[in-house]
N, C-alpha and C positions, 0 to 999 in steps of 0.2 A: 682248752686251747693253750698251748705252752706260748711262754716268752718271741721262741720264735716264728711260730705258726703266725701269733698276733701282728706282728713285723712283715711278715711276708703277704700278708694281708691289706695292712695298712699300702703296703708300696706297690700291691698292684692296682688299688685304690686310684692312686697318685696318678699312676700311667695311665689307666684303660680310661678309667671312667672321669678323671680331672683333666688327663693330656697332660700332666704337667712333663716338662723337658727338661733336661740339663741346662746348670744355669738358669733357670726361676727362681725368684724371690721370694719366699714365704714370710707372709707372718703370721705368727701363734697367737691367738688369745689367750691371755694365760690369768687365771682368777687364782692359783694355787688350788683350788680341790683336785678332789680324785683326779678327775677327766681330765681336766686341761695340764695337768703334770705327767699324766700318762699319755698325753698327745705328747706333750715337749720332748720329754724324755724318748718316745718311737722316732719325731719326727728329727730329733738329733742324732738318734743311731743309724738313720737312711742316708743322712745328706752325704756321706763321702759315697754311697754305692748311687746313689740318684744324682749325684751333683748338683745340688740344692745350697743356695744359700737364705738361711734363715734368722728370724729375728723375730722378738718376742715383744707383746704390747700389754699393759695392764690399766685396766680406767677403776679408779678407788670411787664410790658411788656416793661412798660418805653418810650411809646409812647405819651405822656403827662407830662406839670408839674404838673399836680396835682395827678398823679398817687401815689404818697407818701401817700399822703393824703387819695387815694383809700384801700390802704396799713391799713393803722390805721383802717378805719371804718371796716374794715372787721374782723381785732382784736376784737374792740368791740363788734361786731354780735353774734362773736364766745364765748367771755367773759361775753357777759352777757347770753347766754343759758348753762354756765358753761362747754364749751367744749375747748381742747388746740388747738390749730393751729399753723400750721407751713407756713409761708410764704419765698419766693424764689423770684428773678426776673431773666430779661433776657434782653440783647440789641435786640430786634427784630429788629431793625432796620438796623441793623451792619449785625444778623447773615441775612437777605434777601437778603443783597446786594454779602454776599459773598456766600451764596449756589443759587444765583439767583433763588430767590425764588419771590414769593407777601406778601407782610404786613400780609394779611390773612392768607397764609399757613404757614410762620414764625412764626408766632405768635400762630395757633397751634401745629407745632410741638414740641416747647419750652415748650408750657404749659401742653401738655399730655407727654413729657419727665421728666418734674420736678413732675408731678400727679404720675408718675410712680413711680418716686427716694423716696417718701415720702409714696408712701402705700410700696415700700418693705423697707423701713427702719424702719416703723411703723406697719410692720406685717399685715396691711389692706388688707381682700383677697376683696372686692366690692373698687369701684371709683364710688361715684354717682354723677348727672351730671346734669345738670336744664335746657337740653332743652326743650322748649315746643310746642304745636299743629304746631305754627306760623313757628319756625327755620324750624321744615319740612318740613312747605311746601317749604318755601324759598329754603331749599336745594334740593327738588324735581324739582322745576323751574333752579335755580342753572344748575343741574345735566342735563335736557333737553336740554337746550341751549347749552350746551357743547357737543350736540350727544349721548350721554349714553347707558349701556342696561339696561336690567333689573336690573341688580345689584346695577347699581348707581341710575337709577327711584326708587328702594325700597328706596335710601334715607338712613334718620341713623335709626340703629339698636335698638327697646328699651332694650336688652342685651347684648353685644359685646363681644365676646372673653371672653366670662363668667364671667366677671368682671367688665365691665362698663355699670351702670346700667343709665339710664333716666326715670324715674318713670312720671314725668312730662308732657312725648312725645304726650299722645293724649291728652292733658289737654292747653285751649286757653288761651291767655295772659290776656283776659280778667275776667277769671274766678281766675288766682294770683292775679289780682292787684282788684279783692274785695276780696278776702282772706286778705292781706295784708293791707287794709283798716280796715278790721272789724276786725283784730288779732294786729294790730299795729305795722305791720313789718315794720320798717323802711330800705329802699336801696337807692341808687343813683345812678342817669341816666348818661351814660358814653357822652361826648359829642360826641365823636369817632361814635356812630351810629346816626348820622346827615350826616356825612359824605359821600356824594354820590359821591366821590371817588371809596369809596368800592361798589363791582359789589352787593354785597348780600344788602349792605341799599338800591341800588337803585331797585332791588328788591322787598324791603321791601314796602318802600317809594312812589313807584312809579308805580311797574307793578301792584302789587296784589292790591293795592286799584283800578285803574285803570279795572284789571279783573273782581273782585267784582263789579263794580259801572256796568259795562257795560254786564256781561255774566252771575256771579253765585256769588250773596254774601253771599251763602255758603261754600265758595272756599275753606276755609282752612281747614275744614271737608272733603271736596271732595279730596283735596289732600291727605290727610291722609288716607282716605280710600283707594285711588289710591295706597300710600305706602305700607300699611298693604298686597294688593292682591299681589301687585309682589313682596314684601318679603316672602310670602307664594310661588310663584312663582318659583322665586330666587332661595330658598332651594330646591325646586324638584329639579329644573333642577342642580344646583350643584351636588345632590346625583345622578341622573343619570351620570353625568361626570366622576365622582368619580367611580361609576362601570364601564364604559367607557376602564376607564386605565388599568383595566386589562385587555382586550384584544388589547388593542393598545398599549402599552409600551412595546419594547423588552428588553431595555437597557436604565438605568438611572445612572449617576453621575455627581457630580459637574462640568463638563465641557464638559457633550455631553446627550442627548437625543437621544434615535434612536425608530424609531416608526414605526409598519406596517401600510405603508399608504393605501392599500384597505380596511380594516377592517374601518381605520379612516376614509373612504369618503364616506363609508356608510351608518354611522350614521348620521342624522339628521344635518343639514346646525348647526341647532345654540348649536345642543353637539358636534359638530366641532369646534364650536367657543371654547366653556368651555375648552375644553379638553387642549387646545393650550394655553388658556389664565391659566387655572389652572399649568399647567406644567411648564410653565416661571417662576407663583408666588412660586412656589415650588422652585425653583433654587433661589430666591430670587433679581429676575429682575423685573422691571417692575415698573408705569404699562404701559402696550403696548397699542396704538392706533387701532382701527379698522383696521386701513389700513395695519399695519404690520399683523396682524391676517390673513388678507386675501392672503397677501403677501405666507405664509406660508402654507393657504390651497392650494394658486392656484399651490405650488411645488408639493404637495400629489396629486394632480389629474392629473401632466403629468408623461409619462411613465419615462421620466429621464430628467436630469440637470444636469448643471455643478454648481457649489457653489455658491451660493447668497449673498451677505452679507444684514444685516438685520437691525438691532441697538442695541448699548450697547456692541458692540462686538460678537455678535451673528452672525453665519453664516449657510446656510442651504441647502443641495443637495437630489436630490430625486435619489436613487441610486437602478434601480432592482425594489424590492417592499418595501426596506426601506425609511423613511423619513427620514434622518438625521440632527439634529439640533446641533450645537459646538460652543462652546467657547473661542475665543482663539487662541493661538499656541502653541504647544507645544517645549522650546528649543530641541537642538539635544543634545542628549547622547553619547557617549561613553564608555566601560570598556574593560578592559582585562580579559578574561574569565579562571576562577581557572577550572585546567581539570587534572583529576577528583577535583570534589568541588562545591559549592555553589559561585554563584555571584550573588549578590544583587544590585538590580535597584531601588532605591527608587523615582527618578523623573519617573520611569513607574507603580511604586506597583509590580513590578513581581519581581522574583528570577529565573536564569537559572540553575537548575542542572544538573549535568556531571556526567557520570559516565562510566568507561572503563566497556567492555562485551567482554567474549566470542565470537566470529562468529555464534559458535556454537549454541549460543541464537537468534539469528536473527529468526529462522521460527514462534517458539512460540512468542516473540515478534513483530513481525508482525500485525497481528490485532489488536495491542495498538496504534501504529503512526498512526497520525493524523497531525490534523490541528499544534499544541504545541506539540508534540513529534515525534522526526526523529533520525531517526539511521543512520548513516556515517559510510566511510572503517578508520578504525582508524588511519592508515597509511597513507590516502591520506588527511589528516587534520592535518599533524605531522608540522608544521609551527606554530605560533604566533597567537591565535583567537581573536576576536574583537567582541565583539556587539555594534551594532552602528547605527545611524539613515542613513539614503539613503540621497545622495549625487549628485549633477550633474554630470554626464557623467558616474553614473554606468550603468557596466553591466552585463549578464547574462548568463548564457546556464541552462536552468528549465530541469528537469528530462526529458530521453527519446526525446531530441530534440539536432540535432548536429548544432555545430557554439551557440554563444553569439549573446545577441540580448538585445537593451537598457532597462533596469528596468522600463523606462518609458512606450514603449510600452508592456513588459508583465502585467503591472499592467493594460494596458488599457484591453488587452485579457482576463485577470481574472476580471474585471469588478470592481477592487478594488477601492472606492470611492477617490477623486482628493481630498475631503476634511479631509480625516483620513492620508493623505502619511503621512505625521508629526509621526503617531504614530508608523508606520513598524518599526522594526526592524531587520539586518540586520547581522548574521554572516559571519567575514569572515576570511579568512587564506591567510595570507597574503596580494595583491592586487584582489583575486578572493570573489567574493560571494560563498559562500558556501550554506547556506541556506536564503529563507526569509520567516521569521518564520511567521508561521500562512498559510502560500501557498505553497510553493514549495523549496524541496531540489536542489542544484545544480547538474547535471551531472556526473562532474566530483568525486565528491565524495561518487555515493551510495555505497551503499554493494555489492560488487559484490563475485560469488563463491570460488573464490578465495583468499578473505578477511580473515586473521589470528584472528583481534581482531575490534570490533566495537566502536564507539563515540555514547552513546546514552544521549540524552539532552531533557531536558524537561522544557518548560518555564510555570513555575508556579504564579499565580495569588495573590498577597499578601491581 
């Protein structure tokens, strides 16, 4: 591939498959090696036929002395194609040991966080990026040996998140370094990928030449091809997952998922898998191992469970035909309830209100009470009210039933999941329940004919 084959390449990269327009902002990562000098170098020979304005970024990782030195040269890369650059560094070293992390993932979380700091402070809506055919496949092998699915067999993305582009991805090291020969890009070779320490040089170093010599020294075409299909893959089956959740999501918030599990075990073993692994990364967990995935389908397919705990704080009960997945604990509440009036619960999001009735309202009210609205003899709730979370050693008498009986077994009888009790809530008047909202009023307090004035309450959902 000549000088400018590779060029005409790179730019309809930019177009087709980035969208990039006249007038975008690029920035380059630029490390000085091969690749990312031979992006700078492409991607400054386009900007007057693309109308591109560009600008170069470099993060020093500080893993070397002579990283300073890495520092400078990349100044001059950028300085003599007339572009500004901004450079940043990072103790990766420091930050691995204290988020126990690896050199590797340290090292790029640092450097796509400072990539980030500097396109939004420089208005750059693209990051472009110089990996080439080779890093793929590495990171295809990579991703294997780890167990992976298709998501991580696709390998890296050559758009991501609409913004990070790799133009270079099906393009072999050895097709830069005679660009860079014949174009006179000057880079330097980091000692750091010598280092078979790291799992990807030896990789590099060792497996793939290794593959090649002995199975396909086509190999790193065949990987990439292998990436391309199950990124194509990949996205099916994402979009089916995606439609997925609408029939299988009942309830979603920051700290519970609730899901119909027959619907979810019908679908397809591996939009089983998506569905689960999509819904965590949604909540902003993850990522989760195979084996907790499985963990979670094997609750969906028993008829019930008691709570599981999972990881990250995750816990999960098959309750009925719910699948319930939670977060957490929730502390216990307490307030003294405004009657007539508005109480507000901000550690639940709800609001109770009150309001004194007639008796005489009770028939046509009627068909309103529900699960969140109950009507009380107003007189038999003329005590102190409380909403409060449930407590050991309460207890009960549920409508139409004589004698108390512990909260713990009514809740077993209503089949109220063991992993929600946290969230009940609990009126009561004086030492008695009165009601527990969402299930059942107490006994002693309904309406009866006799009843002068009523307590109607309604817990509202903020």
């Amino acid at each position: 591939m000549t000088p400018l084959e590779l060029r005409k390449r790179v730019a309809a990269f930019l177009r087709q498959v980035a969208g990039v327009r006249a007038g975008d902002r690029l920035l380059v990562a630029l490390s000085g090696g091969l690749d990312s000098a031979v992006l700078l170098d492409l991607l400054a020979g386009l900007r007057g036929e693309l109308e591109l304005h560009l600008r170069a970024a470099h993060f020093d990782h500080q893993l070397r002395p002579a990283s300073a030195a890495d520092s400078r040269f990349a100044c001059q890369l950028a300085a003599a194609r007339g572009l500004p650059i901004s450079c940043g560094s990072g103790e990766v070293a420091g930050h691995a040991r204290r988020h126990r992390l690896s050199l590797e993932a340290a090292a790029r979380q640092l450097r796509y966080d400072f990539l980030d700091e500097v396109a939004r402070a420089t208005s750059c809506q693209y990051i472009a990026l110089g990996h080439h055919a080779g890093d793929q496949a590495e990171t295809l092998l990579l991703h294997l040996l780890r167990g992976s699915g298709a998501a991580g067999l696709g390998a890296m993305r050559p758009l991501r998140q609409g913004r990070y582009l790799r133009p270079l991805l099906e393009i072999e090291r050895s097709i830069l370094a005679a660009y860079a020969q014949a174009e006179g890009v000057e880079f330097r070779e980091d000692p750091s990928n010598a280092d078979l320490r790291f799992a990807r040089n030896r990789v590099r170093r060792e497996l793939i030449p290794q593959l090649q010599a002995c199975y396909n020294p086509r190999l790193i075409q065949a990987l990439g091809r292998t990436a391309r299909i199950l990124q194509a893959e990949d996205e099916f089956m994402a979009g089916t997952a995606q439609e997925a959740l609408r029939t299988v999501v009942c309830e979603r918030s920051p700290l519970k998922i609730v899901l119909a599990a027959p619907p979810l075990v019908n679908y397809h073993i591996a939009v089983q898998r998506r569905i689960v692994r999509l819904l965590f990364e949604a909540q902003g967990q993850g990522p989760f191992d195979f084996d907790l995935l499985e963990v979670v389908l094997e609750l969906a397919r028993r008829p019930a469970s008691g709570p599981v705990s999972l990881a990250a704080g995750w816990r999960a009960q098959r309750c009925g035909e719910r699948l319930i997945l939670r977060y957490g604990q929730l502390p216990p509440v307490e307030a003294q309830i405004q009657c007539p009036g508005r109480t507000a619960l901000p550690s639940r999001s709800c609001t109770l209100v009150a309001e004194v009735l007639p008796a005489a309202r009770f028939p046509g009210l009627r068909p309103e009470l529900g699960a969140w609205r109950a009507a009380f003899d107003a007189e038999a709730l003329a005590g102190p009210l409380t909403l409060r979370s449930p407590r050991p050693g309460d207890r009960f008498q549920p409508l139409g039933l004589q004698g108390r009986k512990k909260l713990s077994d009514f809740l077993v009888d209503r089949k109220w999941p063991r992993l929600l009790r946290d969230e009940l809530l609990l009126l009561t008047c004086g030492d008695q329940l009165a009601w527990v909202a969402g299930l059942e009023i107490g006994h002693p307090f309904r309406v009866r004919p006799e009843s002068r004035r009523l307590l109607h309450l309604e817990l509202q959902r903020d």
